[in-house]
Structure formats: C-alpha cells, structure tokens
N, C-alpha and C positions, 0 to 999 in steps of 0.2 A: 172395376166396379161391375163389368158386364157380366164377366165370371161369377162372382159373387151372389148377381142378381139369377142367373140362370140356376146357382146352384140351390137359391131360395124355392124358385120354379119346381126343378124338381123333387124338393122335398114337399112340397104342397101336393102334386100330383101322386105319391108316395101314400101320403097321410090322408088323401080323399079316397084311394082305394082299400087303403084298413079299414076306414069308418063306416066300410060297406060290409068288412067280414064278420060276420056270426060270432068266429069262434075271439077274434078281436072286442065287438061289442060283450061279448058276457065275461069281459077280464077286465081286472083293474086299469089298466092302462085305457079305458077310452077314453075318460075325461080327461087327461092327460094329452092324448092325441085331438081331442077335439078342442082343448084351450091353444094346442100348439099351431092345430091349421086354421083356430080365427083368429091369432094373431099376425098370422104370415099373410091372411089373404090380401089386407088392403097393397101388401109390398107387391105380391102378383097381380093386382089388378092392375095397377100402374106403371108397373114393369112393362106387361101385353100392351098397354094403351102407346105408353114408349114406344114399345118396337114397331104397332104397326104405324104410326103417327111418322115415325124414322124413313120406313117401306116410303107409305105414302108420300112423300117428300119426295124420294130419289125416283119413284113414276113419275111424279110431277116435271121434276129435273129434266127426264129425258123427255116428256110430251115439250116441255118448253124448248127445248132445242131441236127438236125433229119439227116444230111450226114453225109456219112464218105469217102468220097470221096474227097482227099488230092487239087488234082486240083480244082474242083469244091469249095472248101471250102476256097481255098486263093481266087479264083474270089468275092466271097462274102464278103469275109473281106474285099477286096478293095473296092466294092459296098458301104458295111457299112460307112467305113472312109471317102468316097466322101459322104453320105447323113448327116453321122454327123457334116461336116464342112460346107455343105451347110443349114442343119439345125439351127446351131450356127450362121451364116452369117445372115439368118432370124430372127431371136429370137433378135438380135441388132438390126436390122431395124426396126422389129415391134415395138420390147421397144420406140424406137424414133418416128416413126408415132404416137403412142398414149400417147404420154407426153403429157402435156397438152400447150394447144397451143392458141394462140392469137386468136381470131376468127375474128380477122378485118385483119388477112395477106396480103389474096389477094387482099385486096382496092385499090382505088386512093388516094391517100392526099391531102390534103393541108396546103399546110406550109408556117410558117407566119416566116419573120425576121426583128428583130426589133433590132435597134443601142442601146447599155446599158451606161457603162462607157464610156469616149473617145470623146465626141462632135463630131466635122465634123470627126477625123479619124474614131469614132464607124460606122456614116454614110456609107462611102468608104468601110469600109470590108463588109457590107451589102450588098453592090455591087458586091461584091468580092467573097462572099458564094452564093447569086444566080446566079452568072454565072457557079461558082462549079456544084450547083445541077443543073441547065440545062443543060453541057455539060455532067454529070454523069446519067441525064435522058436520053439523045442523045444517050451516047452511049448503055445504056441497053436497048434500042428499045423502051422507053414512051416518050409521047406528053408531052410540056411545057404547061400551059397555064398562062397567067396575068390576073389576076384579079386585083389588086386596090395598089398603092404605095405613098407613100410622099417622093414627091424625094429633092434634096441640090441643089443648084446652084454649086455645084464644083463636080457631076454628082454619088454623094452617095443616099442612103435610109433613111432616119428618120425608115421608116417601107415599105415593100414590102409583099405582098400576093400572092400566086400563087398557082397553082393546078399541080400534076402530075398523069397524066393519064398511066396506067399500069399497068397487072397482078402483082401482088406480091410487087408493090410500097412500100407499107406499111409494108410490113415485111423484106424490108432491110432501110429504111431512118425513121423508129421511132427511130431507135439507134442515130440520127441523133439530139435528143431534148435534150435542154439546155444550157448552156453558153461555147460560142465558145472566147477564149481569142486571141489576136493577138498582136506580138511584133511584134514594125518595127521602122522605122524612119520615121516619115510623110513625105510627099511632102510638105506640107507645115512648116515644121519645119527647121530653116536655122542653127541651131546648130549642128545637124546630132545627138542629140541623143535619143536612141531609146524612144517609147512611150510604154502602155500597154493599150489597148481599151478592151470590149466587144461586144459581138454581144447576143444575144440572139434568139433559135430557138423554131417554133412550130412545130409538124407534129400531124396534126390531122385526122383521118379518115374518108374519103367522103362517109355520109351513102347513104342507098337507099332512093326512097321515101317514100315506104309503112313503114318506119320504122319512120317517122317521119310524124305528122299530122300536118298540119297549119292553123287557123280557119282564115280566109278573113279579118276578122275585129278583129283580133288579129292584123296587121302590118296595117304599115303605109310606103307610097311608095312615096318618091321625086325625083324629076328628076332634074338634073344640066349640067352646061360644064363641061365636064372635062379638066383641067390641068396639066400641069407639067414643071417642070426646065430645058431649053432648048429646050421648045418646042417639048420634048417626049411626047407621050398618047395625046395630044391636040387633040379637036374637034371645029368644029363650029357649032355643034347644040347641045343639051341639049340630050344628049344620057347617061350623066351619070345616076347609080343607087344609091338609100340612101333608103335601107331597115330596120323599125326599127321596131322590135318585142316588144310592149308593157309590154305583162306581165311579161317577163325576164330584158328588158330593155337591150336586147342584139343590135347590129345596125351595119350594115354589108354596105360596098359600093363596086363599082365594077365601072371602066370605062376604060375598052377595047375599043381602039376604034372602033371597029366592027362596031355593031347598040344596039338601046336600048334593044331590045329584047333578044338579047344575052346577055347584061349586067344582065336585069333582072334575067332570067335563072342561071349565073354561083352565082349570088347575093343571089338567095334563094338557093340553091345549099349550099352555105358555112353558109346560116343563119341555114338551117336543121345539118349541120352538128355541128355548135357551140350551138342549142339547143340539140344537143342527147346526146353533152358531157355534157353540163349542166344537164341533166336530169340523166346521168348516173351518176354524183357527187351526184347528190340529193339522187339517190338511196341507195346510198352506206351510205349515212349519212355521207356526209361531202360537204355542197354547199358551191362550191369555183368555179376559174376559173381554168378550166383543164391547158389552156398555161397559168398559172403563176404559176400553181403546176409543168410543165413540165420545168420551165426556169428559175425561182429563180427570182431575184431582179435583176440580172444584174447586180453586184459588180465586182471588178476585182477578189475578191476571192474564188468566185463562179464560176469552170466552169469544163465542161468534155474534153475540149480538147485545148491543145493551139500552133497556129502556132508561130513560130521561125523565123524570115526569117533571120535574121543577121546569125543563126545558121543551115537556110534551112530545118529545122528540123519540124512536127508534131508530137506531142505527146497526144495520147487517155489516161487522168489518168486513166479512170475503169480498164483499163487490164491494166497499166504500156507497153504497147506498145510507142517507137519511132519509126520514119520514118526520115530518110534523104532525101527527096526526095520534098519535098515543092512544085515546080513548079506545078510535075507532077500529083500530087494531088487537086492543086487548077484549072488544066485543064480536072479535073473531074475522074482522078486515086484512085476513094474511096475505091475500092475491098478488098485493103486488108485490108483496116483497118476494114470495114464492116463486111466480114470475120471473123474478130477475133473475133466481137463483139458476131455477130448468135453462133460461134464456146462455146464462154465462156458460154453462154445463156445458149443453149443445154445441155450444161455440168451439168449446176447448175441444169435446168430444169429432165434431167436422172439421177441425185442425187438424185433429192429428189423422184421421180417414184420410183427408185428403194428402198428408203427407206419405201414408201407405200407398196410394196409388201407381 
C-alpha cells in the first residue's frame, strides 16, 4: 500500500509542476491534468498526514523510553494512543482512496430507457423511471436534460434519452443499468389483475471531446420536425437532429425543442459518447453494444430490481435489499438504496485490495 501511495505522491508533485508551465497551460491537456491533480490531492493530503502522524509516534516511542519521569511518561502514552488510532483511522481511508476506482465517476451521463416486456404498461413505467431519475437529479443538485424520445398516445415511452449533468452523476446512477421489473395493475386493465412489465436502463458516460475524434465526412447530418404524442417536443420548423456515424453505423437523434444548433450539439455529444463505448468494447476484445451488455434482452426474468406496488415494496436483488416505501422512491427517494449499492461495491472492491497486498 505504501508503494502505491508514494507512487500517487509523486505523480501529484509531477502534475503541480505542468500546471505551472506556459506552454502546458495553452494545450489541450490542462484540464485534463488539473481534474487529474484534484482528484489525487485529498489521497496526498492524507497520505503526508500519515506519514508524519507515523514519524511522530516513533519520536514519541523513543522520548518514552529515554524518560523516567512517571508524569511525563503517561502524557506520552496518551500522545501515543491518540496517534495510533488516528494513524489506524488513516490507514482505512487510504486503503479506500486507492482501490481501484472507476475513472468515469465524476462524469455526466446519459441514460437511455427503453420499454422490454409489457406493451403500453412497459411504455408507462418508462415514464415512470424518468421522472424518478429527474426528481433524484433535482434533488442532488444536477441538471435534467432531453434529448430525443418515442413517446405512446396514452403518454408512456417506447424509449426516452436524456443527459444528467453533474459532478459524480455517474458514480451513483451506473448502479442504476439493467432490467427494472414492475408489478401493478394497469390503468388499463378492467380485471384489476396485477400485470408484470419491464423496463430496461442505460447509463452511459458522457466523454470529453478530446477523447473522442470525429472525421467530417465520417457522419452524415439530417434535419427533420420533430414530434411527439400529444403534442409534447413539437416544433414547426425542421430543427430536429439525425446524426449517423458511417463506419460504426451508430445513429443518434436529438429534438429538443430549443433550436437546431442545440440539437446538433447535445446529438454529437451522445454520438461521441456511444462511439467511445464501442471503441472501448472493441478494445477489450468483445465488440458488442455496451447498452445491451448493460440491460439484457428485456425478459421478465431478467432484472436487478423490482417494484411492488400492490405490496408498496422495492426490492434491489444484487444485495437482497427491500424497501417499503414505493411512493417515496419513485419521487426520487434512491439514497438508500444507491447507498447500499456504493456500500456492497466498496466492500468487494477492499477485498480484493486487501487481498493484493
């Protein structure tokens, strides 16, 4: 671990003498190197605190054995025992700063939901989990944004796309990908008895530009109205976006109705982001489509969490968590199950660190 942490050290000290140079600040790479060294600092603060808390301790050590001075030698033992438990207090922090860590955390997203099992009901919960994740972005201080939908006439989703804007998005709502199941009784069903739909989610993370290149005559750029079911997203000019990337055959739309230029923008935004997962599939040696690695087929018995409502109940299977609580969760109450989710991660993730040790 110590190796590890001095190696953090000195790339910090590395990265604080770029952000000084000239010809560094007027190149693409600063922001890059400045999100690099304020993520690393708080591990270097506490690393320093460490080691001289450690120092201090073994001065201690040896003034307590070179005295014989009864007073003086319990004040040090106490000295001791507070550095040792603050020492120990550290020594878990750091372990967990330096597990190894997602490096897309503090992204934006964009997460895509799309109706599985369940016809018009699948549609309606569709509805039903983006208004979730937009009151659950509300309340943790990030911006919604809409990008592109197929909506029902009885005011569901076939599929809905959208962005969340916000430090650390992404490392509480990727826990968030896969098959979300829902028990209910439809509105439209006159029997009253319950139905079991799907929903299926993406959460994919919103790269930079410089991480992604786009040749000009790699895409192809259309413009349309946009529409929608009841009259939602309508425009009357051709401000929609149809962006489609040739050599993937990836094809992305967008029609906020804003203006075009916006559309294009949030358009190539998600097409760079659903080329860097494909590229990152390809690397790894397995080209597939990341959201359909992330969401299954959309079966009814395919899923990671299933609302209740007859029993008011959510249940996340990965951790065997229930929730009584239904309402307050579909008005955007995710914490704690989010929570659990980081909490298990962690867990598993400082198992196996500590097993590398």
């Amino acid at each position: 671990m110590l190796d590890k942490l001095k190696s953090v050290e000195n790339r910090y000290d590395e990265l604080t003498q770029e952000m000084s140079d000239p010809v560094v600040i007027a190149s693409d790479r600063y922001l890059k190197i400045v999100r690099e060294h304020s993520d690393i600092e708080p591990v270097v603060i506490a690393y320093r605190e460490y080691i001289k808390i450690g120092q201090e301790r073994e001065e201690n050590k040896e003034m307590l054995s070179a005295s014989n001075d009864q007073e003086f030698r319990e004040f040090v033992r106490e000295e001791i025992n507070l550095q040792e438990k603050r020492h120990s207090e550290l020594e878990a922090v750091l372990r967990e700063m330096i597990a190894p860590k997602d490096p897309h955390d503090n992204r934006n997203v964009i997460m895509e939901i799309r109706a599985g099992a369940g016809g018009e009901e699948a549609a309606l919960f569709v509805a039903v989990l983006y208004r979730m994740y937009s009151y659950y972005a509300q309340i943790s201080g990030w911006t919604t944004e809409f990008i592109d939908a197929n909506e029902t006439e009885l005011g569901g989703y076939k599929e809905i796309v959208f962005s969340i804007i916000g430090k650390g998005a992404f490392s509480r709502l990727k826990y968030e990908r896969g098959v979300h199941r829902v028990q209910r009784v439809p509105a439209t069903e006159s029997g009253g008895r319950i139905h079991t739909s799907t929903v299926t989610v993406a959460v994919l993370p919103e790269v930079d530009d410089v991480e992604v290149q786009i040749n000009a005559g790699d895409i192809e750029i259309d413009t349309y109205r946009a529409s929608g079911a009841g009259g939602q997203h309508v425009n009357t000019t051709d401000s929609a976006i149809r962006i489609t990337h040739k050599p993937t055959g990836i094809v992305v739309t967008c029609q906020d109705q804003r203006s075009q230029y916006k559309n294009k923008d949030r358009a190539m935004s998600v097409l760079k982001t659903r080329i860097y997962e494909y590229e990152q599939e390809k690397r790894s040696g397995a080209i597939a489509d990341e959201r359909k690695s992330q969401v299954g087929t959309g079966d009814r018995s395919e899923r990671i969490r299933t609302y209740n409502y007859h029993q008011g109940r959510v249940s996340d299977h990965r951790i065997g968590l229930t929730l009584y609580k239904i309402n307050e969760i579909l008005q955007g109450d995710l914490d704690e199950i989010i929570n659990a989710l980081v909490a298990a991660d962690r867990a598993n993730t400082l198992g196996q660190a500590k097993s590398e040790d």
